[in-house]
C-alpha positions in Angstrom: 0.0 0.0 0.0 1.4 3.5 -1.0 0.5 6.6 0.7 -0.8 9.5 -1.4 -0.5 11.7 1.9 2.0 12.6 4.3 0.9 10.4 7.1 1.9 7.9 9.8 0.2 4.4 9.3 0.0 1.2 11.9 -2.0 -1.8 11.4 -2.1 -5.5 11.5 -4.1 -8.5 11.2 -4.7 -11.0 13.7 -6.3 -14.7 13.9 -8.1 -15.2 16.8 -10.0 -18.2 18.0 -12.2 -17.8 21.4 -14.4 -20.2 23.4 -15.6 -21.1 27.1 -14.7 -24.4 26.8 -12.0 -24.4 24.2 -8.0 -25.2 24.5 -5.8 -22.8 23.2 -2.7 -25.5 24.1 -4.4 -27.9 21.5 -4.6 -24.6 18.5 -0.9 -24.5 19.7 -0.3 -28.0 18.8 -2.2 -28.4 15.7 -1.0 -25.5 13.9 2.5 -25.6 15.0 2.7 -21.5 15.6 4.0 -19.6 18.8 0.5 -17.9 19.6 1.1 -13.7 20.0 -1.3 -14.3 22.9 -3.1 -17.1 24.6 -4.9 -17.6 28.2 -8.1 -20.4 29.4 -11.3 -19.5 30.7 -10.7 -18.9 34.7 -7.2 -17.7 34.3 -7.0 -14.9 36.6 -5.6 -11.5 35.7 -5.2 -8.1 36.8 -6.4 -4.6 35.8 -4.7 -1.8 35.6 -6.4 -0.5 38.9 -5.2 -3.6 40.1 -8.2 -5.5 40.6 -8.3 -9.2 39.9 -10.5 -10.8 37.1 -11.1 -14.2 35.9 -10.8 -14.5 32.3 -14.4 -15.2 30.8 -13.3 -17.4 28.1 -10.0 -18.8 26.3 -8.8 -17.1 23.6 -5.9 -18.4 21.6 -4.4 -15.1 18.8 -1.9 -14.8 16.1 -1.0 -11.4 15.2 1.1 -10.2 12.3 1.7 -7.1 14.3 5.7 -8.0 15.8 6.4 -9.5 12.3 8.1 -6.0 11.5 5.7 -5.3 8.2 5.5 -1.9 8.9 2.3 0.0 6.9 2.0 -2.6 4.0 -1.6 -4.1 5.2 -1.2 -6.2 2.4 1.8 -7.8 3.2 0.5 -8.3 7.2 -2.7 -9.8 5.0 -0.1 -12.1 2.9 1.6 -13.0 6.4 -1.1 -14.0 8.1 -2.3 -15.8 4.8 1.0 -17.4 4.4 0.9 -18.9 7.6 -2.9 -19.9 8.0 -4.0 -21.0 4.9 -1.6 -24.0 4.9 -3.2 -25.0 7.8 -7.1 -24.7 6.7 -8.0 -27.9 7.6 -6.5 -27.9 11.2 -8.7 -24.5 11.5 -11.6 -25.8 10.3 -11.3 -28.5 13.1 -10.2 -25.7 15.8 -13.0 -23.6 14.5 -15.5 -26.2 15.4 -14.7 -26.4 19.2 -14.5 -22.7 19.4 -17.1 -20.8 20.0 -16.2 -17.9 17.9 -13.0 -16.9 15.2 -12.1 -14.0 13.3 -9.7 -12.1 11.4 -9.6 -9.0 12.7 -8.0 -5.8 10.6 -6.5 -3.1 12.9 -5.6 0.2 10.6 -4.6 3.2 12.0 -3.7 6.7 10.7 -2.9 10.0 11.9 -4.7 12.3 9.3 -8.3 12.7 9.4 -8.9 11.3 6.2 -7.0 8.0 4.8 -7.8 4.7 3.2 -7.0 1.7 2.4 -7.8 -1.5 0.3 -7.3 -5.2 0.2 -7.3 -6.7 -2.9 -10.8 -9.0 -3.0 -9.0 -12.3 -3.7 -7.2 -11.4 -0.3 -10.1 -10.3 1.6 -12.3 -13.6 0.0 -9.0 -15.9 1.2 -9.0 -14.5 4.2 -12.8 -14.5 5.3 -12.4 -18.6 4.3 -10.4 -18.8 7.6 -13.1 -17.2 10.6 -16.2 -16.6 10.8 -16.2 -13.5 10.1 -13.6 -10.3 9.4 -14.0 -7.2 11.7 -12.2 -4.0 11.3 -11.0 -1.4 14.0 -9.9 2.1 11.6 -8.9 5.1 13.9 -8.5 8.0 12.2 -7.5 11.0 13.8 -5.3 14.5 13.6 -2.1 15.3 15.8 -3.6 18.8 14.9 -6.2 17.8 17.3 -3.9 17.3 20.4 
């Protein structure tokens, strides 16, 4: 992705599985990755006030966000791609005793208006993997700090 503006881009794509009852050591196992982030249901954890929680559920995520891409949402696409898709069939399995997956699109900008686009082979290749695709985009000035 090129930028037609003089901006400051961060984004990344992450695979996430969740469910109550679901193992995120057996996702570990069958798709032979180092998880960016994995916990089970009843793990306890703290807040940043310091108050204890129990997690409600386990969640078991792959990010391509430490994978040094920098603002190329296509290549973080193509990572995550490159390392999923190989795997289909193990997360179809995983998918199944989950309660929930997706592949979720992060994009961020400094600039008030900005863009992007995934290429619809990408996006259809990707949505073949989770349940569904959701986006966080957070647009916003450093004029307006």
């Amino acid at each position: 992705m090129s930028l037609d503006f003089e901006g400051r881009i961060t984004c990344h794509l992450d695979f996430i599985l969740r469910g109550i009852t679901f193992d995120p050591e057996e996702a570990t196992r069958a798709l032979e990755l180092v998880p960016s982030q994995s916990f089970r249901a009843g793990e306890s954890y703290r807040l940043r006030s310091g108050a204890e929680r129990s997690r409600p559920w386990s969640v078991w995520h792959f990010s391509s966000e430490a994978a040094g891409l920098g603002d190329d949402l296509d290549a973080h696409a193509r990572y995550l791609l490159a390392n999923l898709e190989p795997k289909a069939n193990r997360i179809s399995y995983l998918r199944a005793k989950a309660d929930f997956s997706t592949i979720w699109i992060w994009w961020e900008s400094n600039q008030n208006t900005a863009s992007f686009a995934l290429h619809t082979d990408v996006v259809r290749r990707l949505a073949a993997l989770a349940d569904e695709l959701s986006f966080s985009v957070i647009a916003s000035s450093d004029d307006e700090a």
